[in-house]
C-alpha positions in Angstrom: -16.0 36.3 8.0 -16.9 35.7 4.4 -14.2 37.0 1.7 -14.8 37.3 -2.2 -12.2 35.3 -5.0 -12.8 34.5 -8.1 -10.5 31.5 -9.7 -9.0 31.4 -12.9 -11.2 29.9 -15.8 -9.1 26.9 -15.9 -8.9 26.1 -12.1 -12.7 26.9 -11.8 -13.6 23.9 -14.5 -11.9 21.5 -11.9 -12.9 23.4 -8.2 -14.4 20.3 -6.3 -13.8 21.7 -2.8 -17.3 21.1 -2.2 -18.0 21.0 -5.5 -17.9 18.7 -8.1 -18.2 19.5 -11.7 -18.4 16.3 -13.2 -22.3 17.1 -12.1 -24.0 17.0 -15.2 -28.0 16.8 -13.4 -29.6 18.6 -16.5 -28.1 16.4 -18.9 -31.5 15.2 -21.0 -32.8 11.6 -20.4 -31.6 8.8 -22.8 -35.1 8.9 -23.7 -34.9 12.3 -24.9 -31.6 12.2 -26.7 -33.3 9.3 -28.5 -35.3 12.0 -30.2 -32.3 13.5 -31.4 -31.0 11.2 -34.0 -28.8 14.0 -35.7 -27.4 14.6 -32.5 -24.0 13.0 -31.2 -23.0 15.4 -28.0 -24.9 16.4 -25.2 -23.1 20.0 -23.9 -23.7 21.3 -20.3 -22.8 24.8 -19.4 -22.7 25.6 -15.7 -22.6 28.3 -13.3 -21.7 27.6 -9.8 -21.3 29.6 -6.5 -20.0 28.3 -3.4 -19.3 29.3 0.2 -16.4 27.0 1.3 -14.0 27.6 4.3 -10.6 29.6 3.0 -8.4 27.0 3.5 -8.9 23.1 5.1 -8.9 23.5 8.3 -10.0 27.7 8.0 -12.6 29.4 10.4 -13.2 32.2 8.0 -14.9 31.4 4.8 -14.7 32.4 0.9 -17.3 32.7 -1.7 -16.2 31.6 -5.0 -18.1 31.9 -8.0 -16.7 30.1 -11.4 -18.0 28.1 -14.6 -18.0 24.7 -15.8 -19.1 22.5 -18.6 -19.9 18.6 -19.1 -19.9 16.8 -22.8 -20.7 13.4 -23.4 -22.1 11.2 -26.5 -25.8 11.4 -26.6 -26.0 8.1 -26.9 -24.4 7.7 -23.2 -26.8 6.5 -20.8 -27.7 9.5 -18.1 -25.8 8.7 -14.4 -26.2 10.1 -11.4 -23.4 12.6 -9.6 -23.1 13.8 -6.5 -21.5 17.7 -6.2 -18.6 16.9 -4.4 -17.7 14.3 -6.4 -14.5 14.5 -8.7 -14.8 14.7 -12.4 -14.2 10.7 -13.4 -14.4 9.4 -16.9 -15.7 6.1 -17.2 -13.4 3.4 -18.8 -15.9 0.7 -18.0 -19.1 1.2 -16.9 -22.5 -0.8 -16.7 -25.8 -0.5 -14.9 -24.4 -1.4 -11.7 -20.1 -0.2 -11.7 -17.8 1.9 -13.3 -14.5 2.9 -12.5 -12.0 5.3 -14.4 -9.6 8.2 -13.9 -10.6 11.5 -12.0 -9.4 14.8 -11.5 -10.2 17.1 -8.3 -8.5 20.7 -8.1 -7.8 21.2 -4.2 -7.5 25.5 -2.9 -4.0 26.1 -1.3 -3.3 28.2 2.0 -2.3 31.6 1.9 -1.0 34.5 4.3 -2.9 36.8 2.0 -6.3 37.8 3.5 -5.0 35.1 6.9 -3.3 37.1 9.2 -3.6 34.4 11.6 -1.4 31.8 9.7 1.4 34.6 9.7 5.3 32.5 10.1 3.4 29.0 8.6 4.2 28.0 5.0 2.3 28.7 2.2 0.4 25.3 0.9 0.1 25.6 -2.8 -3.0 24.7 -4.3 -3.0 21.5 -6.9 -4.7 19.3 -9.6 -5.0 16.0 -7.7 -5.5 13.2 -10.2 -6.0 8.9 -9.3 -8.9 6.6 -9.8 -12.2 6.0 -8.9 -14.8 3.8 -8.6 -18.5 3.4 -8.0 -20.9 1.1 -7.5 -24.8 0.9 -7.2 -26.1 -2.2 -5.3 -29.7 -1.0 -5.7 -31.4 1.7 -8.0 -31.2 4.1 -5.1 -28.0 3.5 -3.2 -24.8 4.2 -4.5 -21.0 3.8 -3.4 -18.2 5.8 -4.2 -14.0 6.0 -3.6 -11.6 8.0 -5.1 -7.6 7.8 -4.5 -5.9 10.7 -5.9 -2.3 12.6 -5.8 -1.5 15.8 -6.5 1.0 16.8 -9.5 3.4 18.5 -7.0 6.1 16.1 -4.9 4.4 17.5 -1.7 1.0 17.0 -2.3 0.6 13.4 -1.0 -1.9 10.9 -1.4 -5.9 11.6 0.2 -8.9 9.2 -0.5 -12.1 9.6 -0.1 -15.1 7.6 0.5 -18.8 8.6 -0.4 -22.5 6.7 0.3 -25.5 8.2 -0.9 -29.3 7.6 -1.1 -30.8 9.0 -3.9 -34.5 9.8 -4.7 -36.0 11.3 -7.6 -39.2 12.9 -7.1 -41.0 14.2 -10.0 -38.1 16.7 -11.3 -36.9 16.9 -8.0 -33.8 14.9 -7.5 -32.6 14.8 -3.7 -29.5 12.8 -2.7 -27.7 12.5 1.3 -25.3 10.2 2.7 -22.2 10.1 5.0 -18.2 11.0 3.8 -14.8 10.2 5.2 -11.4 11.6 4.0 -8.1 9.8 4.2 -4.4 11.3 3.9 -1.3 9.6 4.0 1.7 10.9 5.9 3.3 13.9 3.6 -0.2 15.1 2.8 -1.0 15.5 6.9 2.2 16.3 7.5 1.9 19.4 4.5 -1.7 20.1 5.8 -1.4 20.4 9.5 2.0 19.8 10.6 4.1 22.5 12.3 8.0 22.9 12.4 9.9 24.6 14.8 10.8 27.0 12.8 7.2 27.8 12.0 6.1 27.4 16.0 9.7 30.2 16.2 7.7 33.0 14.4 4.0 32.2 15.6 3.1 32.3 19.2 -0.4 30.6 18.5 1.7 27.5 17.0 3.7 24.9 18.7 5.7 22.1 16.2 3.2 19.4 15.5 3.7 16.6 13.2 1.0 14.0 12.2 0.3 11.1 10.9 -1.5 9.0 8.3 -5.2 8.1 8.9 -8.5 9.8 8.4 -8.9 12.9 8.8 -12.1 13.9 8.1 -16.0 12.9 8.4 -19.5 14.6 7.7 -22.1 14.6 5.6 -23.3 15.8 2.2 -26.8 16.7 0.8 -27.7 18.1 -2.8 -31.5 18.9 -4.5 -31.6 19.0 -8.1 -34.8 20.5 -9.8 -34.9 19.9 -13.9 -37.3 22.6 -14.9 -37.2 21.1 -18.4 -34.7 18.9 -20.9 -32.3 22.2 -21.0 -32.5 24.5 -17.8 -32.0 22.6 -13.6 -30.5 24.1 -10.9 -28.5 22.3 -7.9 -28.6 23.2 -4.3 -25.7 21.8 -1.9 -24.6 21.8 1.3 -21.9 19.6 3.7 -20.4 19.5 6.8 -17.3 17.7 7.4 -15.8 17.4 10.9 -11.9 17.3 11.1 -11.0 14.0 13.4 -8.0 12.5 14.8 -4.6 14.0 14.3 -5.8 16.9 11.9 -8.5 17.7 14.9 -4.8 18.1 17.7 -3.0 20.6 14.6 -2.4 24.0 16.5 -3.8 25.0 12.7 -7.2 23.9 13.4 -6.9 23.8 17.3 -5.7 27.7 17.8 -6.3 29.1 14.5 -9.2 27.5 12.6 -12.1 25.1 13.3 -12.8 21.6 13.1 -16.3 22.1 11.5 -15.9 22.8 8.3 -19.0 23.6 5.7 -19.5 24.1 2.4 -22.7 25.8 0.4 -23.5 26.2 -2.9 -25.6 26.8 -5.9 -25.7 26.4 -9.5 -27.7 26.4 -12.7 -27.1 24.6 -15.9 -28.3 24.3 -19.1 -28.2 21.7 -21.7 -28.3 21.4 -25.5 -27.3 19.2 -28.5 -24.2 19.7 -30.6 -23.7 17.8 -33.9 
């Protein structure tokens, strides 16, 4: 089942449930903005549409449409990022590491819409903030973590950890490479854990608590075509697999699905502000 929502403007700049808006693939070359001299920002204006499950852990699926922008000095040197990364801000950065603060906005889970999760309590959604960092050990392989928290007290902390090939072909740009997803113990526990008073007024539930570890694994894929130096679009997809304790939740067990995917599309377009 596929359901319709469409996010507040604020909450859609930082969606990264599959996708990332720190993306910025039409961003002109440095060589272009070189020709530019007047110029001093490079402004990308995006819009996105993704398929993503309703909630983590969900069988039934939403499609979310929402915009998104990227500004940086034209004098910054393109980089490559993948869709479902988090929007970072580099604090240092050279041709082969950077690191900096990120930001990731992460759906909540809802009765509304769910009849299944009916008795279960409501999982708010949040802005996670933390740290990431990256590194390239060749031109065309790249490493990734982030460590975030959310800004409410039962949020908890999740990290993730990204590889990816990339290839430019021409104006084709195609990237792929494995993920894994970490959670400590109150961000399982808030996720797919179960109290007895929950398991009381569900039948499909019994109490379940987990614990720390990883809880997820897959694979992400994106193909970026640059028409020209303003106008690309992005093409995404990923599966992640939910492993180890957040697999055994009566949540994903009974009510949901361990495979969870995400699909999307976008299209940007890029010009110079003085």
């Amino acid at each position: 089942m596929v359901r319709y929502a469409l996010p507040a403007f604020g909450l859609g700049l930082l969606m990264t449930s599959g996708a990332a808006l720190a993306t910025d693939w039409s961003i002109p070359t440095e060589a272009t903005a070189t020709r530019q001299p007047d110029s001093q920002w490079v402004v990308t204006l995006k819009g996105n549409g993704i398929v993503n499950p309703d909630y983590l852990g969900a069988k039934d699926y939403t499609f979310t449409p929402f915009p998104s922008i990227g500004i940086r000095k034209a004098s910054t040197p393109y980089q490559f990022s993948a869709p479902d990364d988090g929007i970072g801000i580099a604090l240092f950065q050279n041709e082969w590491f950077n690191i900096g603060p990120v930001a990731r906005y992460r759906p909540g889970r809802y009765l509304d819409g769910n009849r299944e999760l009916y008795g279960l309590n409501k999982v708010q959604w949040t802005i996670q903030g933390g740290v990431y960092a990256e590194v390239w050990p060749t031109q065309n392989l790249r490493g990734r973590v982030e460590i975030r928290h959310g800004f409410r007290a039962d949020d908890g902390w999740v990290g993730d950890l990204a590889a990816d090939f990339v290839q430019p072909i021409g104006n084709l740009t195609l990237s792929a490479g494995p993920r894994m997803m970490f959670g400590n113990g109150k961000f399982m526990r808030t996720n797919f854990g179960v109290d007895a008073s929950e398991a009381a007024l569900n039948w499909q539930v019994y109490p379940y608590k987990p614990s720390a570890g990883l809880f997820g694994a897959g694979i992400a894929a994106a193909g970026t075509y640059k028409f020209n130096d303003n106008w690309s679009t992005t093409l995404q997809a990923s599966w992640t697999r939910l492993v180890q304790d957040a697999s055994k939740s009566p949540i994903v067990s009974n009510l949901g699905s361990k495979d969870q995917f995400v699909v999307g599309l976008s299209a940007a377009y890029s010009f110079y502000m003085r």
